[in-house]
C-alpha positions in Angstrom: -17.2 24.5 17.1 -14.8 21.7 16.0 -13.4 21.3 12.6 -15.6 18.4 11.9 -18.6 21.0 11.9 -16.9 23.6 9.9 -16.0 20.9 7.0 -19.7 19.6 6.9 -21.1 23.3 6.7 -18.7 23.9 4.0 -19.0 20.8 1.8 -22.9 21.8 2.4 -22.2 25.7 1.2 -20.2 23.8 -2.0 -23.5 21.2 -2.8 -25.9 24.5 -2.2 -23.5 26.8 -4.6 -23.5 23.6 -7.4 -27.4 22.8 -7.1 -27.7 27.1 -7.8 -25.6 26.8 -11.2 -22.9 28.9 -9.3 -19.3 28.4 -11.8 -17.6 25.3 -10.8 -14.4 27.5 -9.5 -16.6 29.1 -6.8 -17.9 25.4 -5.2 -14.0 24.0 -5.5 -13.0 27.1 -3.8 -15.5 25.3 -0.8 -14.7 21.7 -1.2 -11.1 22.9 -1.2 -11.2 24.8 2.0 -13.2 22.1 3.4 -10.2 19.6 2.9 -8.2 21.8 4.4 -9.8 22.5 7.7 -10.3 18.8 7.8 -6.5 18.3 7.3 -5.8 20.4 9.8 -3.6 19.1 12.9 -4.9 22.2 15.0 -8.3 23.5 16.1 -9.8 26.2 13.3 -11.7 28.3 15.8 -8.5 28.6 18.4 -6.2 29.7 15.4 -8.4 31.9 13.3 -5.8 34.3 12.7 -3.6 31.6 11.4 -6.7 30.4 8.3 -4.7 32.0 5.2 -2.0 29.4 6.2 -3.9 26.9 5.3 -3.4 25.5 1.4 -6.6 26.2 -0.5 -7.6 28.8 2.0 -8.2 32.4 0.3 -9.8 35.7 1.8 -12.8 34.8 0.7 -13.2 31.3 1.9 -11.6 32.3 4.9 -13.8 34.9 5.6 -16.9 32.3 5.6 -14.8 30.0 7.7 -14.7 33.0 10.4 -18.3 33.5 10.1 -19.1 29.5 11.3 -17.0 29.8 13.7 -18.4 32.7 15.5 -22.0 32.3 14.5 -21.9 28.6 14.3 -23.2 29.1 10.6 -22.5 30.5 7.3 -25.3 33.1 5.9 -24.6 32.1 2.6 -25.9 29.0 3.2 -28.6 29.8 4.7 -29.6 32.3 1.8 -29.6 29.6 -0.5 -31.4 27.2 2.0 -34.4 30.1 1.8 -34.2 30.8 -2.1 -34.1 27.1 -3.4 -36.7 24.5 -2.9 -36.5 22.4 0.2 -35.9 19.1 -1.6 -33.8 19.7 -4.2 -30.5 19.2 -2.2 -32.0 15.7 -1.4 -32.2 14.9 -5.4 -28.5 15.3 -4.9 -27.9 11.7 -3.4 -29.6 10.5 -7.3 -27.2 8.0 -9.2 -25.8 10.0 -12.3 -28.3 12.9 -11.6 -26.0 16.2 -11.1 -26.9 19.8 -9.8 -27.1 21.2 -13.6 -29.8 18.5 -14.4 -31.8 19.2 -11.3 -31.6 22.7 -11.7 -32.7 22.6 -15.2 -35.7 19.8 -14.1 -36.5 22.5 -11.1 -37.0 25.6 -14.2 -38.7 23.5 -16.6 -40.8 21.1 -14.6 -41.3 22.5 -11.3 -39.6 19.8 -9.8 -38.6 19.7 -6.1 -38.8 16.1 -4.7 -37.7 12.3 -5.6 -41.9 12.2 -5.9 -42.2 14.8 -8.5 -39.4 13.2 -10.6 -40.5 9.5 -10.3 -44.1 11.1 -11.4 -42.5 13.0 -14.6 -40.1 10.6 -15.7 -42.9 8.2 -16.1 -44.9 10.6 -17.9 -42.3 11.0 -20.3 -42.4 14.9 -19.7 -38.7 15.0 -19.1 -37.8 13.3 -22.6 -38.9 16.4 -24.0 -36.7 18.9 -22.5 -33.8 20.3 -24.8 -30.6 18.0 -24.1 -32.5 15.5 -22.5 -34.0 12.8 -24.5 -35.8 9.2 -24.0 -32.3 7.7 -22.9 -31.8 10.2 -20.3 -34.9 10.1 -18.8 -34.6 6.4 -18.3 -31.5 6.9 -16.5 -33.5 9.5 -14.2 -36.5 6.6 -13.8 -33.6 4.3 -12.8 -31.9 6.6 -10.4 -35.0 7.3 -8.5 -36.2 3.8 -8.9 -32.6 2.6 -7.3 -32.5 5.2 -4.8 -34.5 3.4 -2.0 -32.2 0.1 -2.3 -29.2 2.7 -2.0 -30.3 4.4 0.7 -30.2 1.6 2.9 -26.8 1.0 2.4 -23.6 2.9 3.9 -20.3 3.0 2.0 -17.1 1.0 3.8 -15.6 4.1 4.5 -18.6 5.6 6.8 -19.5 2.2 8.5 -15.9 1.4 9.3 -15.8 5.1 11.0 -18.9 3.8 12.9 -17.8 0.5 13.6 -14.4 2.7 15.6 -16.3 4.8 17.9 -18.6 1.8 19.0 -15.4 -0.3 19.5 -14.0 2.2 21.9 -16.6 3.2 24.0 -17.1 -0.7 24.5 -13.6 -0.6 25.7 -14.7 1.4 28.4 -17.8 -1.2 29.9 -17.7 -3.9 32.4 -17.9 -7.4 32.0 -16.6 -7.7 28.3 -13.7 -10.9 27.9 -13.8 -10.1 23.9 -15.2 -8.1 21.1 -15.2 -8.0 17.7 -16.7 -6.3 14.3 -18.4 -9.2 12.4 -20.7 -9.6 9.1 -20.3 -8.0 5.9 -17.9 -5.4 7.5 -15.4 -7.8 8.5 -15.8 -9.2 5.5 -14.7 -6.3 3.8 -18.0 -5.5 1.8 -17.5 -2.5 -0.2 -20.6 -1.1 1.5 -22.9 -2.6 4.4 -26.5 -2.7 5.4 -26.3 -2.6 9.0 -23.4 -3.7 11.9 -22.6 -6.5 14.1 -20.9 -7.4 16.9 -19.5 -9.9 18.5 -19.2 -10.2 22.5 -18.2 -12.5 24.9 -19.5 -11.8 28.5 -19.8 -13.2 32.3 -22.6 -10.7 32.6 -24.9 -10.1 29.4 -27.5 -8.6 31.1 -25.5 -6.0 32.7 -23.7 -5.4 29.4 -26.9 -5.1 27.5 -27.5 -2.5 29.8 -24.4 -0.3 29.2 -25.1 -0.9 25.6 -28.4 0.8 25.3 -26.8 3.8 27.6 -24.1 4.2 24.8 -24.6 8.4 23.8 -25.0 7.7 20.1 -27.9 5.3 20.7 -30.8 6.9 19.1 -33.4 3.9 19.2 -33.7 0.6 21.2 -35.0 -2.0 19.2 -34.5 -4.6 21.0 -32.9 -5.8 24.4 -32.3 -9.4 25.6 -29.6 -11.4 27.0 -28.6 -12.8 23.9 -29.0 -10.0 21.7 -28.8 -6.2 21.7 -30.3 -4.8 18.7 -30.1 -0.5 18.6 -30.1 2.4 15.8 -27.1 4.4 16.6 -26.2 8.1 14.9 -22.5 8.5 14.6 -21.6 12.4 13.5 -24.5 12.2 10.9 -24.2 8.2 9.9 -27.4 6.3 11.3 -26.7 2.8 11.1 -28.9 -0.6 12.8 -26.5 -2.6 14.9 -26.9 -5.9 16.6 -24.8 -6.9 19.3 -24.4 -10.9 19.6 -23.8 -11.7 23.6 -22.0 -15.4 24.1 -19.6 -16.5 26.7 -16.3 -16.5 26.2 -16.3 -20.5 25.0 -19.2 -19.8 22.2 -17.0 -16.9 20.7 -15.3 -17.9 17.7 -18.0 -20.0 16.8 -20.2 -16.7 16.9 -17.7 -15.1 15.3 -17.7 -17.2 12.6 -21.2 -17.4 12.2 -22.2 -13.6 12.1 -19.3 -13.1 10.0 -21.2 -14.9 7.3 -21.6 -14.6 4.2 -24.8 -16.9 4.1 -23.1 -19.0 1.7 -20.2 -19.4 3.1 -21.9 -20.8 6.3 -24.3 -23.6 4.1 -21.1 -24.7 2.8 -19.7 -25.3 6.4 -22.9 -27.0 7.6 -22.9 -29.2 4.5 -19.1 -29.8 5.2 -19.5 -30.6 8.9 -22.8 -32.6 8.3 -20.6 -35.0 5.4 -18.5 -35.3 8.4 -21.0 -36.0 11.1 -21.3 -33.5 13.1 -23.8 -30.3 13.7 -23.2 -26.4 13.2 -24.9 -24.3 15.4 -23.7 -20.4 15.9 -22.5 -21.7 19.6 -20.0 -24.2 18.6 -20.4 -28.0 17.0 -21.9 -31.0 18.1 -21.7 -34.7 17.3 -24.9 -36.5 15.2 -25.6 -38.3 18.6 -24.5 -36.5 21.2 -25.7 -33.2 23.1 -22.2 -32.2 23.9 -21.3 -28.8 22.0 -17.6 -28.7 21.5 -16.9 -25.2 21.5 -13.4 -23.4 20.5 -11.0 -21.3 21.5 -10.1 -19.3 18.3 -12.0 -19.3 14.9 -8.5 -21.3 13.7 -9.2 -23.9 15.6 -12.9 -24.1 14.0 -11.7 -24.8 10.6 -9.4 -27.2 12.2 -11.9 -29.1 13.4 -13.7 -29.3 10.4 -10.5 -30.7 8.5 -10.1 -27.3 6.8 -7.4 -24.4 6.7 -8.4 -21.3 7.9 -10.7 -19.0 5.5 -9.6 -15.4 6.0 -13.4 -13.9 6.5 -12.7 -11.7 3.4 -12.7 -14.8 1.8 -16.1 -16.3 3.2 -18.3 -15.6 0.1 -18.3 -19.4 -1.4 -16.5 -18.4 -4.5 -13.7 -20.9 -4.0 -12.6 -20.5 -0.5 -13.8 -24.0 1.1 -12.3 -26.1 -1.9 -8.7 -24.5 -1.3 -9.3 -25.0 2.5 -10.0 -28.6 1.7 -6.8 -28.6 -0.3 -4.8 -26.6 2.1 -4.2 -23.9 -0.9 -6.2 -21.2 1.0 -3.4 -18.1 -0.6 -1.4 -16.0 2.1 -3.4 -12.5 0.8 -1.7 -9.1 0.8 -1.4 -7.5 3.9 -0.8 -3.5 5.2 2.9 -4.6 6.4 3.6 -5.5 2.4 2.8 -2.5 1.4 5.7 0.1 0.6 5.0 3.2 -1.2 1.4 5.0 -2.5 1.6 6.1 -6.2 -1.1 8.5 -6.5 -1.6 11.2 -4.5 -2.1 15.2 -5.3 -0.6 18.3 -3.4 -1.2 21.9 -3.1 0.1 22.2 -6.9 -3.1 21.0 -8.1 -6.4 20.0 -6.2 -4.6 18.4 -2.5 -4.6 20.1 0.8 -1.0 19.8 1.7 2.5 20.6 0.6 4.9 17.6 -1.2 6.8 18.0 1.7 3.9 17.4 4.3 3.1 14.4 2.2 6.5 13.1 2.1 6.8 13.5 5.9 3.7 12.0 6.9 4.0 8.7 4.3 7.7 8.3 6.3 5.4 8.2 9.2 3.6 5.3 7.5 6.3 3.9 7.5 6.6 4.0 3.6 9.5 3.6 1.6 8.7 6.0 -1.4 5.7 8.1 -2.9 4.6 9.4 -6.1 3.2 12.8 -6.3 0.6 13.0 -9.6 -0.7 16.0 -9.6 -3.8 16.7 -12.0 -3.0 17.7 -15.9 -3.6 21.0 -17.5 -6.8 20.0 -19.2 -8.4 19.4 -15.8 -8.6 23.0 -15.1 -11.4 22.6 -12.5 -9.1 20.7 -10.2 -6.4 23.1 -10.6 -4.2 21.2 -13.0 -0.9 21.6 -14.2 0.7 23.2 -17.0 3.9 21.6 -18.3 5.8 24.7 -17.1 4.1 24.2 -13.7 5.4 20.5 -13.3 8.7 21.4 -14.3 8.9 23.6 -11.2 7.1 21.0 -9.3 10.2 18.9 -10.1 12.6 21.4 -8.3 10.4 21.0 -5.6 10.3 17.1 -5.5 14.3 17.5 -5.8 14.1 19.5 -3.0 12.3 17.3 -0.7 14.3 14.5 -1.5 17.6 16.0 -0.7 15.9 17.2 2.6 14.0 14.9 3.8 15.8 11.0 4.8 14.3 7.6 4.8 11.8 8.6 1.7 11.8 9.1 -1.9 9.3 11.2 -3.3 8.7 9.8 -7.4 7.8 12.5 -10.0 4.9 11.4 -11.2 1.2 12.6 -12.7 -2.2 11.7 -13.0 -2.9 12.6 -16.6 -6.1 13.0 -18.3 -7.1 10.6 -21.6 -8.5 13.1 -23.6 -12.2 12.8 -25.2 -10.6 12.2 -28.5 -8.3 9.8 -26.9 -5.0 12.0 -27.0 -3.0 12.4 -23.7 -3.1 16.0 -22.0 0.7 15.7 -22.0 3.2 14.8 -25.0 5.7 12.0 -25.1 8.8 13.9 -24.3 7.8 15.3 -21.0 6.4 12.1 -19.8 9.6 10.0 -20.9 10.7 12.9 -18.1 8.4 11.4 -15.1 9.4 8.5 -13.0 5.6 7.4 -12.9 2.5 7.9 -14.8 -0.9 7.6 -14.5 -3.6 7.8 -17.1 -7.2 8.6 -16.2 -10.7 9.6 -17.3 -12.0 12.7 -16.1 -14.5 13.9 -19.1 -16.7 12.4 -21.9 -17.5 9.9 -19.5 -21.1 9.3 -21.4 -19.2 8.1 -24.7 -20.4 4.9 -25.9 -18.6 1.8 -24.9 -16.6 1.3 -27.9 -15.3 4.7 -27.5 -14.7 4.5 -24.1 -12.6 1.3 -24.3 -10.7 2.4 -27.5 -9.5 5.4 -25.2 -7.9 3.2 -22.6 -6.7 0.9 -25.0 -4.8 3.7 -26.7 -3.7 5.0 -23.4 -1.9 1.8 -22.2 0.0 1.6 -25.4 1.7 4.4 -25.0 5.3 3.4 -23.5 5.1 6.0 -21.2 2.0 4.7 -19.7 2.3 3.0 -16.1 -0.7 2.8 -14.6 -4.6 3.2 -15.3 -6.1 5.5 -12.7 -9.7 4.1 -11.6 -10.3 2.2 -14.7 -13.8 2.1 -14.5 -14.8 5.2 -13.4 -17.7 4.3 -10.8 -18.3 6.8 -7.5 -20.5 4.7 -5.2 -24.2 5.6 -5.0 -23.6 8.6 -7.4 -22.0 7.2 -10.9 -22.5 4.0 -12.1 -18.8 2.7 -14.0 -18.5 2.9 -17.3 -19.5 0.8 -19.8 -16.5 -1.1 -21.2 -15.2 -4.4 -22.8 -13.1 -5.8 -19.6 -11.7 -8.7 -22.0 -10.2 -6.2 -24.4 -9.0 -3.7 -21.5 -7.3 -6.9 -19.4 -5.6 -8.2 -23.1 -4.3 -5.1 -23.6 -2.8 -4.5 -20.3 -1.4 -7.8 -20.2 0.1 -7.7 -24.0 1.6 -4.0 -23.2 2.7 -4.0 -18.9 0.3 -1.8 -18.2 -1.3 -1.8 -14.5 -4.9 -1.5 -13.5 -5.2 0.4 -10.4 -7.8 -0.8 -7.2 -8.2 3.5 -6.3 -8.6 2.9 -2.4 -10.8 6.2 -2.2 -13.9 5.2 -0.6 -16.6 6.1 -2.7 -14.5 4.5 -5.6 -12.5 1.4 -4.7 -11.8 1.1 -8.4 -11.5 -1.6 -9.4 -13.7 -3.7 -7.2 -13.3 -7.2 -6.1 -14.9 -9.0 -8.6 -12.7 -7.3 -11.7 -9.5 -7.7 -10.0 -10.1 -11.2 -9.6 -11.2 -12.0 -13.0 -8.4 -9.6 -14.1 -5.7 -11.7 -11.7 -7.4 -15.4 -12.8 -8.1 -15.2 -16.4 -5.1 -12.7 -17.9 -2.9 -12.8 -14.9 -2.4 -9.1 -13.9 -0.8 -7.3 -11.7 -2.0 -3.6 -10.0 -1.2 -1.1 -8.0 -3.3 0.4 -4.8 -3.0 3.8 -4.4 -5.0 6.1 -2.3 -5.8 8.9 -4.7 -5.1 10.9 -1.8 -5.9 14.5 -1.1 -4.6 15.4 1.9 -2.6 14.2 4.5 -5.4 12.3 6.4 -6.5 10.5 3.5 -3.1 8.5 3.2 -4.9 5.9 5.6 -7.7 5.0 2.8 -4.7 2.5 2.2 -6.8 -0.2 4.0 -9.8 -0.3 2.1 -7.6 -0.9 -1.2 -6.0 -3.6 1.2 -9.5 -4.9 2.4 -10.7 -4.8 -1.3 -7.7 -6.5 -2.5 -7.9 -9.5 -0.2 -11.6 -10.0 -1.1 -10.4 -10.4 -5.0 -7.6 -13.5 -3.8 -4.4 -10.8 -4.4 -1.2 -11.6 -2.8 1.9 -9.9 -2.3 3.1 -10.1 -5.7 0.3 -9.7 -7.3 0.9 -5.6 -6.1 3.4 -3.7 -7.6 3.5 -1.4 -4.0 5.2 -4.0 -2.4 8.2 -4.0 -4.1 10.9 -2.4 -2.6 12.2 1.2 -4.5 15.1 -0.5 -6.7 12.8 -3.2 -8.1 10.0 -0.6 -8.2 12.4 1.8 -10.6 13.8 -0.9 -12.3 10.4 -2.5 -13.4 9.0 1.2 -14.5 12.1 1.3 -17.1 11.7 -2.1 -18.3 7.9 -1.3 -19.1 9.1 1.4 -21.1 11.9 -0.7 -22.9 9.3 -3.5 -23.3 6.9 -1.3 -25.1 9.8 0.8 -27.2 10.6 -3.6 -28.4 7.4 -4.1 -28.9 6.9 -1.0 -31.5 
C-alpha cells in the first residue's frame, strides 16, 4: 500500500469521526497524520517502525496507520461506515453544510440523502429545528439546489494533477510532433468542466488508438481521426477529456482555438473578418481564396492578425484584444519573479514539517527568504500558539538562520481577528515580528457590516502587513463572505496594507476578478503566499501565479518579488507610515 492510499483512508477516518460528532481534536489528530504521511519522502509501509518520527504522528494515530498498512484498511472506519447511514458522508460535499448540521438533520429528521434534504427543506420542516431557522434552511435549499452545477466541476488543483499524468504517458506513444493542455485549464480557470488537448500527429489514427489503450481510460466516448473523446479516472478524479488530432502546420491555430474562451475567439473572428480574412480552428484563410495559411507558433497568429500576443490567461475578452491592438498587452508575473512565500505553518502549530525542513526545501525553490506564521493561540483547534510558545519559536527561527545559508527564515504569524474585532495578539509582541498576517477563522456568519468593520480595524493596526484570504471562500464547500470590497480596497490603500491571493487550491483567495478590480480601481498591491502545510504544498505557488496573471498583475504589483532588503525595508516603512498617520 502506497502513501497515497493511507492519506485517503485517513482524511476518510477524519470526515467519518466529524460527520459522528467525534471532538474536533480527535479528527485533526487524522487530517494531521494524513499530512504527514503525505509529506513523507519515504514509503510508510517499508518504514513502519520509523511512524512516531513523523510530526503530527502520535501512538494512537500511528497505531491506525499500522493497521492500513497491514490490512489495507482501518476498522474504525469501517465501524463507522456500518453505524451511520450510507449517504450522509455524501451530504458532506454540500456548500456551507458541516457534519454538526447533518448530524443534527440525520436525529431530527431522519435524513440520509441530498433527496431527503431537498424534500424537507422545501417543506419548511427544517426551519423548525432549534438553531436553525427560515434563513438557514434556505441556505440548505441552495446548497442542494447548487450541488449538481458543482459537481460537474473539478477544482484547478485536481484537474492540473490530471492534466500531468495524461501529459506523461503521452510522452511515451508514437507518432506525436507536439502536445499541449488547452481550454479553460490553460487558461488558468480556477476550476474546469472537462480537459483538452492539443496534438499534432503524422498518424492520428494510430494515435487515437494508443489513446483509448491509456490505463486510466474508464469510457470511450468517442474515437475518430480528428477527435478522441474518453472519461478518464485519475487516483479518484473522473474527468471527460477530448483530445484534438491536427498536423503539425494546424497546431497553433488549434491551439488557439481550444484554448478559448468563447469570447475571446468571436473577438478574433470579428477582428480577422474587419481585416478580410477567415478563422477556422486549422489556420486562416483569405475572403477569396481556399488557401489556409497556417502557422508555426500561436505568436505568429496574433501577428498575422496585426495583434500582440494574448497570454491565454488573458483570452477572456475583458480587455485583452484592445491592448493587443495597442501593443500594451502587460508582461504578467511570472514563477522566476517570485522570491520568498510569506505564509506558511510548521510543526509548532497545524504543518507537517519542522522550520528547518521548510527552510531547506524553499532554498530548493530557489527562494530567497520565508516567513513562518504559525496559527494564534485562539485557534486552538489548529494547535495555535501561545505568546510564550512563539517566543521559543523565535530561538528556533534564530537557529535556522545561523545554520542554514542562502535563506532567511522571517518571524512571522498568521493571527486571528477576533469575533469582536480584537487581535489574538497585543501590540507589543507584534511590533516584535518581522511579518504579520491577520485572518478570519471564526464568526464567519456575522453580518456584512460586521464582517467588514473587523478587517477594517485589522488593517489599521500598524502592525498589520497582510490580510490572510480576505474573503474567506473554500471552493465548493463555503461561499466568501459577504463584504463591502470598496470600503476593504480604501482602507488598504489609505493604511499599506496588503490583500493576499492564498494560492491553496480550494481557496485562491482573492480570485481573479477582485484582484483586478482591487489593482484597477484603488491601485493595490498583494502578496501570494501558499498557506502551506507541509513541505509538498510549497508548489501551490503556481496556482497563485496562474490566478494572478488572469487578474492583469505584474511584477510589481507582488510584493514577493522584491528582493529581502526592499522586502524588510518596505515592512518598516508600513509601520512608520501608519505610526504618521496616527
Amino acid at each position: 500500500m502506497d502513501n497515497k492510499q493511507v492519506v485517503r483512508i485517513l482524511n476518510q477516518l477524519a470526515d467519518y469521526l466529524d460527520l459522528a460528532g467525534e471532538n474536533s481534536f480527535k479528527v485533526s489528530a487524522y487530517r494531521k497524520a494524513g499530512r504527514a504521511v503525505e509529506a513523507s519522502r519515504y514509503a510508510i509501509a517499508d518504514h513502519l517502525d520509523r511512524l512516531l518520527e513523523l510530526p503530527g504522528v502520535g501512538k494512537g494515530t500511528a497505531g491506525v496507520i499500522v493497521e492500513i498498512v497491514e490490512t489495507g484498511h482501518s476498522s474504525q472506519l469501517e465501524r463507522l461506515r456500518n453505524e451511520l447511514p450510507q449517504g450522509l458522508p455524501d451530504l458532506l460535499s454540500l456548500q456551507g453544510v458541516g457534519p454538526k448540521t447533518i448530524y443534527t438533520l440525520y436525529k431530527e429528521l431522519g435524513i440520509t440523502s441530498r433527496d431527503e434534504l431537498l424534500q424537507a427543506a422545501e417543506l419548511g420542516r427544517i426551519r423548525v429545528l432549534t438553531g436553525f431557522g427560515a434563513k438557514k434552511e434556505q441556505k440548505i435549499l441552495e446548497a442542494v439546489k447548487n450541488f449538481t452545477q458543482l459537481s460537474e466541476r473539478v477544482l484547478r488543483v485536481h484537474a492540473l494533477q490530471v492534466a500531468r499524468v495524461i501529459e506523461r504517458e503521452l510522452t511515451t506513444l508514437s507518432f506525436i510532433q507536439k502536445m499541449s493542455v488547452a481550454g479553460s485549464l490553460r487558461r488558468g480557470k480556477e476550476t474546469v468542466k472537462d480537459l483538452d488537448f492539443v496534438i499534432a500527429t503524422t498518424h492520428p489514427e494510430e494515435v487515437a488508438d494508443q489513446i483509448v489503450q491509456l490505463p486510466f481510460v474508464q469510457e470511450v466516448v468517442n474515437k475518430g481521426s480528428t477527435k478522441v473523446s474518453v472519461v478518464v479516472d485519475v487516483e479518484g478524479i473522473q474527468i471527460s477529456v477530448d483530445f484534438r488530432l491536427v498536423t503539425r502546420e494546424q497546431y497553433a491555430s488549434a491551439l488557439h482555438h481550444f484554448t478559448g474562451s468563447a469570447e475571446h475567439n468571436i473577438r478574433i473572428r470579428q477582428r480577422a473578418k474587419q481585416m478580410g480574412y477567415k478563422v477556422s480552428e486549422y489556420g486562416i484563410y483569405h475572403d477569396d481564396a481556399e488557401e489556409m495559411i497556417t502557422f508555426k507558433e500561436e505568436k505568429d497568429f496574433f501577428a498575422h492578425l496585426k495583434l500582440a500576443y494574448v497570454p491565454p490567461e488573458l483570452r477572456e475578452d475583458r480587455g485583452e484584444m484592445e491592448a493587443a491592438e495597442q501593443d500594451q498587452v502587460p508582461a504578467l508575473l511570472q514563477q522566476d519573479d517570485y522570491r520568498g512565500d510569506l505564509h506558511m505553518h510548521s510543526r509548532y502549530s497545524d504543518g507537517a514539517h519542522s522550520i528547518r525542513e521548510m527552510a531547506e526545501a524553499a532554498k530548493e525553490r530557489g527562494y530567497e527568504y520565508i516567513a513562518i506564521t504559525d496559527h494564534s493561540q485562539s485557534l486552538q483547534v489548529a494547535n495555535g500558539l501561545t505568546i510564550a510558545e512563539l517566543r521559543e519559536q523565535w530561538e528556533e527561527i534564530a537557529q535556522v538562520n545561523r545554520e542554514v545559508e542562502g535563506i532567511t527564515v522571517l518571524r512571522g504569524t498568521e493571527m486571528d481577528i477576533l469575533p469582536d474585532g480584537r487581535l489574538d495578539f497585543p501590540d507589543e509582541v507584534l511590533a516584535e515580528l518581522d511579518v504579520v498576517i491577520a485572518s478570519i477563522h471564526s464568526g464567519m456568519k456575522q453580518d456584512r457590516d460586521t464582517l467588514t468593520r473587523r478587517l477594517i480595524e485589522a488593517m489599521e493596526n500598524p502592525y498589520v502587513h497582510i490580510i490572510g484570504h480576505p474573503t474567506g471562500r473554500v471552493l465548493f464547500k463555503r461561499d466568501a463572505y459577504d463584504l463591502d470590497f470598496d470600503h476593504i480596497f480604501q482602507t488598504a490603500k489609505d493604511t499599506g496594507t496588503i490583500l493576499e491571493c492564498n494560492a491553496n487550491g480550494r481557496r485562491l483567495d482573492l480570485n481573479d476578478e477582485l484582484l483586478k478590480k482591487a489593482k484597477d480601481e484603488y491601485g493595490l498591491t498583494f502578496s501570494i503566499n501558499t498557506d502551506a502545510h507541509s513541505v509538498p504544498d510549497l508548489s501551490r505557488v503556481e496556482l497563485g501565479i496562474s490566478t494572478a496573471k488572469r487578474a492583469w498583475l505584474t511584477k510589481p504589483d507582488v510584493i514577493n518579488t522584491m528582493g529581502l532588503d526592499e522586502l524588510q525595508e518596505w515592512l518598516q516603512e508600513k509601520r512608520k507610515m501608519r505610526k504618521e498617520i496616527d
